[in-house]
SEMAR-31166 format. One record per residue (C-alpha): residue number from 0; y, z, x. Coordinates in nm, 4 decimals. Example, Ala and Ser with C-alpha at 12.3 -4.5 7.8 and 13.67 -1.06 7.14 Angstrom:
SITE; firo; north; up; east
SITE; 0; -0.4500; 0.7800; 1.2300
SITE; 1; -0.1060; 0.7140; 1.3670
REM end
This chain:
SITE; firo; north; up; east
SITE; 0; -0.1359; -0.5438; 2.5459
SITE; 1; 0.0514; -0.2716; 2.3796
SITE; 2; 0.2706; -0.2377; 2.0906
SITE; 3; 0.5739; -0.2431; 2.2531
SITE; 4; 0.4440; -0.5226; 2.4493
SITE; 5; 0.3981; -0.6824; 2.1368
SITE; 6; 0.7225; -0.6003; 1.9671
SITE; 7; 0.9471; -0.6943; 2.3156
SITE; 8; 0.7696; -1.0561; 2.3505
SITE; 9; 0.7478; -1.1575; 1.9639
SITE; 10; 1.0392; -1.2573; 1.8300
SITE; 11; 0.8608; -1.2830; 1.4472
SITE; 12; 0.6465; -0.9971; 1.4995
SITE; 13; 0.9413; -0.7871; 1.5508
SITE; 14; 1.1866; -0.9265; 1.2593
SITE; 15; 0.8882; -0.8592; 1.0669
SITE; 16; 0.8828; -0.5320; 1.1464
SITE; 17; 1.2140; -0.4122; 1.1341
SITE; 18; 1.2794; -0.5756; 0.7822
SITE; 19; 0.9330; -0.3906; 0.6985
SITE; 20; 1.1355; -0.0653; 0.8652
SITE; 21; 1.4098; -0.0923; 0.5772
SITE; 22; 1.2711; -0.2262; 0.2901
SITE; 23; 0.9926; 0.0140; 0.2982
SITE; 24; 1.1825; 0.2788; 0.3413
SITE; 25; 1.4449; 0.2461; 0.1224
SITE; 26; 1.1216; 0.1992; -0.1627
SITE; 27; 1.0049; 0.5476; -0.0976
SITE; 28; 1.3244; 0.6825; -0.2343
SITE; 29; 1.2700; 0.4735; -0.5257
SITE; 30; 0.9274; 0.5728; -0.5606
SITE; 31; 1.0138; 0.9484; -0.5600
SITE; 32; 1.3101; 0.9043; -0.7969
SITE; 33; 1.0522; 0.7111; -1.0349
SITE; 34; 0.8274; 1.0251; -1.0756
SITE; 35; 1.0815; 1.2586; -1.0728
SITE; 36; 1.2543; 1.0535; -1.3799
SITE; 37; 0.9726; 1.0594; -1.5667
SITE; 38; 0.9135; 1.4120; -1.4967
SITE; 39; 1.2473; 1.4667; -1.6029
SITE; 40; 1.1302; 1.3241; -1.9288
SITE; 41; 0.8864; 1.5172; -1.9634
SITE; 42; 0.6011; 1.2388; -1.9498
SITE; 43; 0.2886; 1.2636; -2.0305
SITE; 44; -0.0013; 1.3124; -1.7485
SITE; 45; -0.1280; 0.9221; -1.8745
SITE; 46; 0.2422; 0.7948; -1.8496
SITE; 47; 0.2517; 0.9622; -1.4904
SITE; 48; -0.0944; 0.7471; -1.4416
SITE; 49; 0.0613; 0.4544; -1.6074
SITE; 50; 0.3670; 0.4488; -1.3475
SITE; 51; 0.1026; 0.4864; -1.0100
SITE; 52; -0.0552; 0.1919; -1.1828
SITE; 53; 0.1962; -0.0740; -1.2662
SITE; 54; 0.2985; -0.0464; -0.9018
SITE; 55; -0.0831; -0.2001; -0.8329
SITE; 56; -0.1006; -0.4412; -1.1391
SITE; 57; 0.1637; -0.7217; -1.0614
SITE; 58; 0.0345; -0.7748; -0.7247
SITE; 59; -0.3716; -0.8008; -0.8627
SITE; 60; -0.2952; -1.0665; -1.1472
SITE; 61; -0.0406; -1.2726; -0.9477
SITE; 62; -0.3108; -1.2909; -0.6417
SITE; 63; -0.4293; -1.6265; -0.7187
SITE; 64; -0.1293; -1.8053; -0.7801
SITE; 65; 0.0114; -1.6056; -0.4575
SITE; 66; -0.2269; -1.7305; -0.2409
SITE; 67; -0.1786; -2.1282; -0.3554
SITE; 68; 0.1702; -2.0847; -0.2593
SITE; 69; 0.1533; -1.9388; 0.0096
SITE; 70; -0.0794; -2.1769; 0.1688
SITE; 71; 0.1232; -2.4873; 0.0364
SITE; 72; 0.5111; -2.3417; 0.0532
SITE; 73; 0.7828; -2.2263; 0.2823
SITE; 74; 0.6972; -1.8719; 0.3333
SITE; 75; 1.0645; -1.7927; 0.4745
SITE; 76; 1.2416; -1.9139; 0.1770
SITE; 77; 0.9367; -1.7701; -0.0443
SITE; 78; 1.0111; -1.4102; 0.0856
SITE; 79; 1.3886; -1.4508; 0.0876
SITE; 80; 1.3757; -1.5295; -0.2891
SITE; 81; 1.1927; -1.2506; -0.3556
SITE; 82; 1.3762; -0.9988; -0.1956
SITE; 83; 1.6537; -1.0494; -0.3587
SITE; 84; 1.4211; -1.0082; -0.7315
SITE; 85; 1.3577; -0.6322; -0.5445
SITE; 86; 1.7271; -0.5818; -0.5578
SITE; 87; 1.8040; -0.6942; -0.8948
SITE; 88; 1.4887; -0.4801; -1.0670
SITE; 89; 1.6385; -0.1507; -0.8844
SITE; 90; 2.0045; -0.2423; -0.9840
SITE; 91; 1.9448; -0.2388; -1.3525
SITE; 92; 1.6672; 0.1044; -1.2709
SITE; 93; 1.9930; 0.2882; -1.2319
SITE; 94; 2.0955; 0.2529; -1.5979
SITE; 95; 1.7883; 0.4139; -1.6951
SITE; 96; 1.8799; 0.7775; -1.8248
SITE; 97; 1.7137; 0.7821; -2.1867
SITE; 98; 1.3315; 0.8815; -2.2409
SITE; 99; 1.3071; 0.5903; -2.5177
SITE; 100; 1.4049; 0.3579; -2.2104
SITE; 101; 1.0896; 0.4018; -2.0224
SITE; 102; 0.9107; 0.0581; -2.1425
SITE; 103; 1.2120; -0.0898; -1.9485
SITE; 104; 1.1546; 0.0861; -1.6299
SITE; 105; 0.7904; 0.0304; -1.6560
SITE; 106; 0.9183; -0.3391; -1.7404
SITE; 107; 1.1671; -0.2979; -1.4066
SITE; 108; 0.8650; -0.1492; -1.1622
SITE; 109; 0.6220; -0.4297; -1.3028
SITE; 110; 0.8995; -0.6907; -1.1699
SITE; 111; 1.0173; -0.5480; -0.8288
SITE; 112; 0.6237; -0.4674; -0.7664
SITE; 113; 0.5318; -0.8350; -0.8458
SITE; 114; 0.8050; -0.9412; -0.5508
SITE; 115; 0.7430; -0.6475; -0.3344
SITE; 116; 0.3254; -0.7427; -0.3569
SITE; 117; 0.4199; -1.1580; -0.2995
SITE; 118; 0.5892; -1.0331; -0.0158
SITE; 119; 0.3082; -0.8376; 0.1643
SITE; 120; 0.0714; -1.0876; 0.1293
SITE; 121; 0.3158; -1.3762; 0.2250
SITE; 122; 0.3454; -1.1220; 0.5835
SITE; 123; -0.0262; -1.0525; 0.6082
SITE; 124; -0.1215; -1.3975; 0.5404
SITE; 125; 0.1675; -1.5124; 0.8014
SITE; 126; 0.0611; -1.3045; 1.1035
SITE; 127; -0.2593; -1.4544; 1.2405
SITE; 128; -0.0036; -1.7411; 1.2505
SITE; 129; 0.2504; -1.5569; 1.4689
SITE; 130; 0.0185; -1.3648; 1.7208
SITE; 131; -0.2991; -1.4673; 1.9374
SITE; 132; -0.6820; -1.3533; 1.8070
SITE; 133; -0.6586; -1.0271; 2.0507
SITE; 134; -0.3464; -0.9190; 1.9506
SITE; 135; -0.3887; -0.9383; 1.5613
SITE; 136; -0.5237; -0.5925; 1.5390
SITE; 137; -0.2239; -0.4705; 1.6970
SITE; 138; -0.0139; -0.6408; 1.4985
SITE; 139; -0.1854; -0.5102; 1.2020
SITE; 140; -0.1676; -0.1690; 1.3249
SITE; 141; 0.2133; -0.1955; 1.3803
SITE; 142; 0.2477; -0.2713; 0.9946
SITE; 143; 0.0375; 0.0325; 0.8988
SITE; 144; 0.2411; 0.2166; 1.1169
SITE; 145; 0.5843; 0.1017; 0.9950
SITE; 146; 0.4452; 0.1804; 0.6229
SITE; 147; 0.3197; 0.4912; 0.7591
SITE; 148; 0.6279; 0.6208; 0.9158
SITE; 149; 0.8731; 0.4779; 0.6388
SITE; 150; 0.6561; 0.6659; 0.3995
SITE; 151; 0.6926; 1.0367; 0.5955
SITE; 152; 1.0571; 0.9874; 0.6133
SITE; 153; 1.1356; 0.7877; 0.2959
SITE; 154; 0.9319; 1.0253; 0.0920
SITE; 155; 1.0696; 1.3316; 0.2382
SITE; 156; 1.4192; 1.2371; 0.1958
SITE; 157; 1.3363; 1.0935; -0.1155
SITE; 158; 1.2534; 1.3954; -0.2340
SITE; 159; 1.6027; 1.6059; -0.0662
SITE; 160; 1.7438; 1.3066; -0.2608
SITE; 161; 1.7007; 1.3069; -0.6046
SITE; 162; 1.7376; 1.6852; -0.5425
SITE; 163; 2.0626; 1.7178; -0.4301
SITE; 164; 2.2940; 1.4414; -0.5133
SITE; 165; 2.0488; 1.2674; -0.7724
SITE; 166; 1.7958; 1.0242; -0.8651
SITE; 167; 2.0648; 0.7035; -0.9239
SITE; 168; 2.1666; 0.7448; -0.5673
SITE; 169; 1.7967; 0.7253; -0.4502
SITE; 170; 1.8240; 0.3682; -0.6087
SITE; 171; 2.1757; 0.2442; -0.4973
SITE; 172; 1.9995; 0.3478; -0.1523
SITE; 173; 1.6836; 0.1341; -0.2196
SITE; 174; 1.9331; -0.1990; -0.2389
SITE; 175; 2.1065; -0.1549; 0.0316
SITE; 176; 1.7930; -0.1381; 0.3054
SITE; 177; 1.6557; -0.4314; 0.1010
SITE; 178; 1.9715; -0.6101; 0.1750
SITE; 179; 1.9117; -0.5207; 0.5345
SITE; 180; 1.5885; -0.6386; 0.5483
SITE; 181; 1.7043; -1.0183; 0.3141
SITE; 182; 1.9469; -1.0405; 0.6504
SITE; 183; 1.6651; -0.9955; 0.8852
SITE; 184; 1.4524; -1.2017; 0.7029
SITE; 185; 1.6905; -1.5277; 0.7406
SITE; 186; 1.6233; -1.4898; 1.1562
SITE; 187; 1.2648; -1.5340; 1.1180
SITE; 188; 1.0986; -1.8641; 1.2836
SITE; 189; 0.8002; -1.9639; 1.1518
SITE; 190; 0.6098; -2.2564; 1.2808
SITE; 191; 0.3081; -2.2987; 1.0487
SITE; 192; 0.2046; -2.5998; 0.8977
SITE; 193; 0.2049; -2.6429; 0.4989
SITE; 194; -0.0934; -2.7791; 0.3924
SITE; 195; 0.0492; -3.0651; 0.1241
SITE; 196; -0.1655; -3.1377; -0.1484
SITE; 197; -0.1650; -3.3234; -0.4986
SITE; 198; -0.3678; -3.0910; -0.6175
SITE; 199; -0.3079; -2.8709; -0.8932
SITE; 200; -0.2326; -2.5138; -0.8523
SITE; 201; -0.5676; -2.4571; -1.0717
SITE; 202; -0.7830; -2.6766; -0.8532
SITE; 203; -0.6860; -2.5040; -0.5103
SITE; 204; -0.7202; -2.1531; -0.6943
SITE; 205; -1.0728; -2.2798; -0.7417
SITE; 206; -1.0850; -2.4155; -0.4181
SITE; 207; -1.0088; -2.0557; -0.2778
SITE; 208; -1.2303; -1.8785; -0.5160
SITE; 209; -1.5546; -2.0917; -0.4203
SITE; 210; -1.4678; -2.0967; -0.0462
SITE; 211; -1.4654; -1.6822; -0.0698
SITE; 212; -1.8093; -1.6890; -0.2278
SITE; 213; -1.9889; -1.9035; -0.0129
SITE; 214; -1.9111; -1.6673; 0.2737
SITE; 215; -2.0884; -1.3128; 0.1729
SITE; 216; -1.9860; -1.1449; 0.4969
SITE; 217; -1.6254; -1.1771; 0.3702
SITE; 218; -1.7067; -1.0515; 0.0252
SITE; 219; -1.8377; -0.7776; 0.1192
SITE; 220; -1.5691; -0.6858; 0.4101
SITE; 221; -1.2783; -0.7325; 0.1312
SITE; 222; -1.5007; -0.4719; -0.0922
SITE; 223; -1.5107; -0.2304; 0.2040
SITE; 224; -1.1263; -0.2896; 0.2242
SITE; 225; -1.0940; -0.1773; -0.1317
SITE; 226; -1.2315; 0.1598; -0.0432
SITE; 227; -0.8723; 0.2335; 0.0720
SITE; 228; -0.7699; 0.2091; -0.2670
SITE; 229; -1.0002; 0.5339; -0.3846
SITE; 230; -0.6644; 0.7022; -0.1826
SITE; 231; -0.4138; 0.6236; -0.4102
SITE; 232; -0.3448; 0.9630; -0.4713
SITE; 233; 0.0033; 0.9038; -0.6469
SITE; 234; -0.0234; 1.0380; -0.9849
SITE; 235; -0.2671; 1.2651; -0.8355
SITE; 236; -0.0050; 1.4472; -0.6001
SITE; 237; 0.2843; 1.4147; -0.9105
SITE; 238; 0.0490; 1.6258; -1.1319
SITE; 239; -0.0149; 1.8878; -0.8486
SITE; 240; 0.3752; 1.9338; -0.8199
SITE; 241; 0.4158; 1.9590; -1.1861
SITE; 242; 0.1182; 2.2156; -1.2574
SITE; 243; 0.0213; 2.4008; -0.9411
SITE; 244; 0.3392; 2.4214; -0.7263
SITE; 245; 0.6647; 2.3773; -0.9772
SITE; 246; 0.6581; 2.7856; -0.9305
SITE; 247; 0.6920; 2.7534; -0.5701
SITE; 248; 0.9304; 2.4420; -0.5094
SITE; 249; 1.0717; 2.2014; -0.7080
SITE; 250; 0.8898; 1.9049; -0.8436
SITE; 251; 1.0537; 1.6373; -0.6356
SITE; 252; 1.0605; 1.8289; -0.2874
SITE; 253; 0.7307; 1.8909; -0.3569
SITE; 254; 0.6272; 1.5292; -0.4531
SITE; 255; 0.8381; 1.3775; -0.1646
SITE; 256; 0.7419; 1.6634; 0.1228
SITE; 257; 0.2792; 1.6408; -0.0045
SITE; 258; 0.3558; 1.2175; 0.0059
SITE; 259; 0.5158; 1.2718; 0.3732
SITE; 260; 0.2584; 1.5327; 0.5163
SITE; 261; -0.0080; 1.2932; 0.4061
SITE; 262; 0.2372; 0.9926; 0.5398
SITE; 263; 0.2423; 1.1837; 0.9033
SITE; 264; -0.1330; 1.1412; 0.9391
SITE; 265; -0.1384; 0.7709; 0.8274
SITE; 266; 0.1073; 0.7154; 1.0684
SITE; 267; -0.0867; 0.8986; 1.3839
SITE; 268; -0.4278; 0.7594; 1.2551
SITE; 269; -0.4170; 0.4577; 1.4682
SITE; 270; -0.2639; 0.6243; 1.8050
SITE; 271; -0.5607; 0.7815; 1.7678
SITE; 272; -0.8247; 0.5902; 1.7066
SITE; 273; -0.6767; 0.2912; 1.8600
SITE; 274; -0.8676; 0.3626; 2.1962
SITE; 275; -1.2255; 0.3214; 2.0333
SITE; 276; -1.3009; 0.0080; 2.1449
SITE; 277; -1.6150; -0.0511; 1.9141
SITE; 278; -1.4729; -0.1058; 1.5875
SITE; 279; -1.8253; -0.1357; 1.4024
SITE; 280; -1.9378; 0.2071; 1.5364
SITE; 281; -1.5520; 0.3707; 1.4495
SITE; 282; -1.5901; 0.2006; 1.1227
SITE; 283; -1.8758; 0.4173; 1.0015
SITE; 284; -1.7563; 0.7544; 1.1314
SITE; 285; -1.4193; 0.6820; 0.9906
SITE; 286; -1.5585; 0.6180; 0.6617
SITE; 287; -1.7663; 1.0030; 0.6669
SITE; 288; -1.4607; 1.1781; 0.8079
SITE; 289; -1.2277; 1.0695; 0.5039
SITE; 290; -1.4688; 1.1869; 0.2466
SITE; 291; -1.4602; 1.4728; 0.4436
SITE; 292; -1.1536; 1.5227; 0.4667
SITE; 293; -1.0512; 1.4619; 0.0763
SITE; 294; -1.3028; 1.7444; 0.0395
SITE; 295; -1.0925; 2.0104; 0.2669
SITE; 296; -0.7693; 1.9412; 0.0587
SITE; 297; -0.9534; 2.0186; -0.2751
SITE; 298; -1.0635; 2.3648; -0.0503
SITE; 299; -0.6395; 2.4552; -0.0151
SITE; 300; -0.5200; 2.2548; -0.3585
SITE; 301; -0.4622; 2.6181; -0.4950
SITE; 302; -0.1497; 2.6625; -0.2405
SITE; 303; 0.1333; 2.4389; -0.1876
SITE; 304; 0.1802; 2.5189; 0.1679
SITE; 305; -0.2017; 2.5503; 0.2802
SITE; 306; -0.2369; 2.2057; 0.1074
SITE; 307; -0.0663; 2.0171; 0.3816
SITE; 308; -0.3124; 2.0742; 0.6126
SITE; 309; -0.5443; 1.9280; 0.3885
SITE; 310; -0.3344; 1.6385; 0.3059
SITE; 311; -0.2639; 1.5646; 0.7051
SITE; 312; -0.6385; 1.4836; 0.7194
SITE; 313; -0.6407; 1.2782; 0.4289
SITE; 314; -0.4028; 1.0583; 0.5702
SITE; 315; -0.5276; 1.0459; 0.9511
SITE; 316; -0.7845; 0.8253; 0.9069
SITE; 317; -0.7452; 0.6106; 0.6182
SITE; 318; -0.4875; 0.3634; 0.8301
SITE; 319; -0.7627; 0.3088; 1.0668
SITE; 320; -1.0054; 0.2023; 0.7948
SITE; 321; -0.7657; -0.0202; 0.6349
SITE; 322; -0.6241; -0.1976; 1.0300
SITE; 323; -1.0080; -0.2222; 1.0969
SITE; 324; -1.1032; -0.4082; 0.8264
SITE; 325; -0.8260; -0.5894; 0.7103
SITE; 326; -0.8923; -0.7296; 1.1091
SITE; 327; -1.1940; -0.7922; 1.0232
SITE; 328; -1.1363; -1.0210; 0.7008
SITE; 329; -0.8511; -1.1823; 0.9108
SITE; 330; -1.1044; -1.3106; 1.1836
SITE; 331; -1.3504; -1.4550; 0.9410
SITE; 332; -1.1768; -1.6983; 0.7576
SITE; 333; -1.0103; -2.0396; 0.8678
SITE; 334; -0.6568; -2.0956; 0.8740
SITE; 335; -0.5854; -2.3412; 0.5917
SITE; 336; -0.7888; -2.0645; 0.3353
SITE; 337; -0.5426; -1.7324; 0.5017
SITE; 338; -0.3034; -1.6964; 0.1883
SITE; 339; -0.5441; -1.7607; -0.0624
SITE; 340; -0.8322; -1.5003; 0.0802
SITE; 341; -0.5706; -1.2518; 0.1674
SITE; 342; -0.4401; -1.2517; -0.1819
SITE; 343; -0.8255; -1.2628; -0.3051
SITE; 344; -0.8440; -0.9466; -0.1097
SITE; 345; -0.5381; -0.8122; -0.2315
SITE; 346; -0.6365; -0.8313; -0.5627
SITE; 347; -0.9046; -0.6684; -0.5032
SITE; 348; -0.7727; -0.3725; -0.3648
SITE; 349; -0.4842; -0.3385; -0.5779
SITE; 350; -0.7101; -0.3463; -0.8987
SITE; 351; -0.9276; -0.0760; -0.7331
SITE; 352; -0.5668; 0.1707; -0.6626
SITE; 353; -0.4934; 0.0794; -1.0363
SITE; 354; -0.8044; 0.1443; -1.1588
SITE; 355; -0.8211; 0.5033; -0.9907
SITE; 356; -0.4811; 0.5785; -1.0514
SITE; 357; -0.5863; 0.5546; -1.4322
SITE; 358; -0.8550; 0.7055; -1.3788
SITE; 359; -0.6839; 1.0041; -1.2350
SITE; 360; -0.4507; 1.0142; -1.5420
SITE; 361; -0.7786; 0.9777; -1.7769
SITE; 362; -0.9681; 1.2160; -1.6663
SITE; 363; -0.6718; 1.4896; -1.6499
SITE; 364; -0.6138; 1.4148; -2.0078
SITE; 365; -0.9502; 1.5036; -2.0801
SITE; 366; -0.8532; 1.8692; -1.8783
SITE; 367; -1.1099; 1.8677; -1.5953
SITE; 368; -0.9396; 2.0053; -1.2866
SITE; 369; -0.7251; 1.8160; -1.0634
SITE; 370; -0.9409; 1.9665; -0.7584
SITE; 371; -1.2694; 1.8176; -0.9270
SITE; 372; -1.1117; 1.4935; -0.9872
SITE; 373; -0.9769; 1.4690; -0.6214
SITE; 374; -1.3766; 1.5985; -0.5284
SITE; 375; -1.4878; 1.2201; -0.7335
SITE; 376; -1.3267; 0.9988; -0.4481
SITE; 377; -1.4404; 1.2294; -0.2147
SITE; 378; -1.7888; 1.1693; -0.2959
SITE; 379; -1.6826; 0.7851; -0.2956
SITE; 380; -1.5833; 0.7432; 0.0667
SITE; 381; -1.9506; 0.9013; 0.1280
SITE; 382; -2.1014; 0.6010; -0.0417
SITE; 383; -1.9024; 0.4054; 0.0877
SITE; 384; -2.0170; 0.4823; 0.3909
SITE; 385; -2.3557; 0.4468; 0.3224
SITE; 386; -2.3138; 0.0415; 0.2138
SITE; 387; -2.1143; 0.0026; 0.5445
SITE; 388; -2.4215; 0.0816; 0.7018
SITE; 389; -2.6232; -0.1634; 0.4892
SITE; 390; -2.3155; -0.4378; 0.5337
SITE; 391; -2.3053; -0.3654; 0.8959
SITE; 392; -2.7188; -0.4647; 1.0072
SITE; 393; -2.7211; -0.7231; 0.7548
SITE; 394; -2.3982; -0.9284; 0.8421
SITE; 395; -2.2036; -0.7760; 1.1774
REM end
């Protein structure tokens, strides 16, 4: 099995994918023309922290009541619905041109965040449905991949943009590849059985919540998951633009170029590692090497330029860690639980890239440097690695 393989002979696989292609992409112009607006209004470093945040938030507190319906609802029409939220929150983002309007962009994000989230886990929850056991790391890896590679060239383009014919266009673009991806949706054939119920939506949430913690191994799997979350580097890299580099380049090629050097080794991360066939043993190295590698882009922070190479390596491995063990959690729990746990584990790791995103925005407000603040998650990974150890002789 390869990926192409995979794409050529999967009919759902492959819609999913290239509706993933333009949504995604047309978000990372959105995403750059959000931090460049609020640059343009001259936002706080919290408010900055506020906006990497609220893209996190929706999709934590709507993870129970996600998962319910997605294990009890047609996921087609689900996702079609909101899609079409995602182009009415970036239709009324172009209006936005006032400083005293940012509680209604944060308002906007919150929404088109909530449907973008849904959607995700409605797709991660859907594909052990749409591919055999062997092939569902693959498949995983190809949506990495796609969010990767959307990222590099979204964000960098993004960022050429808002430059150079403005930060309104970025959105009109944003609703057309989402109506793109609404038509590619509707060809999607999905043959999964909906679990009826009389239930209420409370008692299955409970349901969910008591089948995740009688199973340990999965606990702790969705808590090594979340360690991808310590990269949400966001308001990190929008605060680097603004005080170290706005000398050298402006703020949004600098913010769209940093998001797409780190994008290009997300994206390369699993053509890499893909050939390891002992995921436990990759799994610990993988976990070193990023705190590692978080450490050699505080080393080059100083210089724009030098910084990429820093930021390629933050990127390279982090996919890998998040394909490996979001396999992992995939394989471990049984079918009629999938959109519930998935959206268990999204919440989790949502609530940790919120959590460090404000963190990030804290902590600058109380002035420590942005290269000891970036040296913090560093140090994280490292631990991190060190309970992957203990996880790994105690439950794998």
């Amino acid at each position: 099995m390869t990926y192409i393989q995979l794409l050529s002979t999967n009919k759902n696989i492959r819609t999913l994918w290239l509706a993933g292609l333009f949504s995604n992409f047309g978000s990372w112009f959105t995403t750059v023309a959000l931090y460049a607006l609020l640059l343009e209004f001259n936002a706080s470093s919290m408010l900055v922290a506020v906006l990497a945040a609220i893209h996190m938030i929706p999709g934590a507190l709507l993870a129970p009541v996600s998962g319910v319906m997605i294990d009890k609802v047609d996921a087609k029409k689900l996702i079609l619905s909101l899609i079409v939220l995602q182009i009415v929150a970036t239709f009324f983002m172009i209006f936005i041109n006032d400083a005293s309007q940012i509680w209604l962009l944060f308002l906007l994000v919150l929404l088109k965040m909530a449907g973008a989230r849904f959607v995700f886990t409605a797709e991660m929850a859907l594909t052990p449905h749409l591919v055999k056991e062997e092939e569902l790391r693959y498949a995983n890896d190809i949506n990495a991949a796609t969010w990767s590679i959307t990222f590099v060239v979204g964000m960098a383009l993004g960022g050429l943009a808002v430059e150079y014919i403005g930060i309104a266009s970025a959105f009109i673009l944003d609703i057309f590849t989402f109506i793109i991806a609404f038509l590619l949706m509707k060809n999607l054939q999905i043959h999964k059985t909906i679990h009826k119920s009389t239930e209420t939506i409370m008692h299955l949430m409970k349901e969910g919540f008591f089948y995740l913690k009688n199973r340990p191994k999965v606990m702790h799997l969705i808590l090594l998951h979340s360690a991808v979350g310590l990269t949400a580097f966001d308001a990190l890299i929008t605060l680097l633009a603004r005080d170290y580099y706005a000398h050298q380049v402006s703020e949004p090629l600098a913010i769209g170029f940093m998001q797409a050097i780190k994008a290009v080794g997300l994206f390369l991360g699993p053509f890499v590692f893909i050939y390891f066939t002992n995921q436990k043993k990759l799994l610990t190295w993988l976990f070193f090497a990023q705190g590692l590698a978080i450490l050699l882009w505080v080393t080059l922070q100083f210089d724009y330029y030098l910084s990429f190479f820093g930021l390629f390596f933050t990127g390279l491995f982090i996919t890998s860690i998040w394909s490996i063990t979001f396999s992992m959690i995939q394989s471990s729990i049984d079918e009629a639980y999938y959109g519930r746990v998935i959206a268990y584990n999204d919440m989790i790791f949502l609530s940790v890239n919120a959590i460090v995103s404000i963190l990030i925005g804290v902590l600058a407000q109380a002035h420590l440097s942005l290269e000891l603040i970036t040296s913090i998650f560093g140090v994280m990974f490292f631990v991190t690695g060190f309970y992957y150890l203990w996880v790994k002789k105690r439950y794998l």
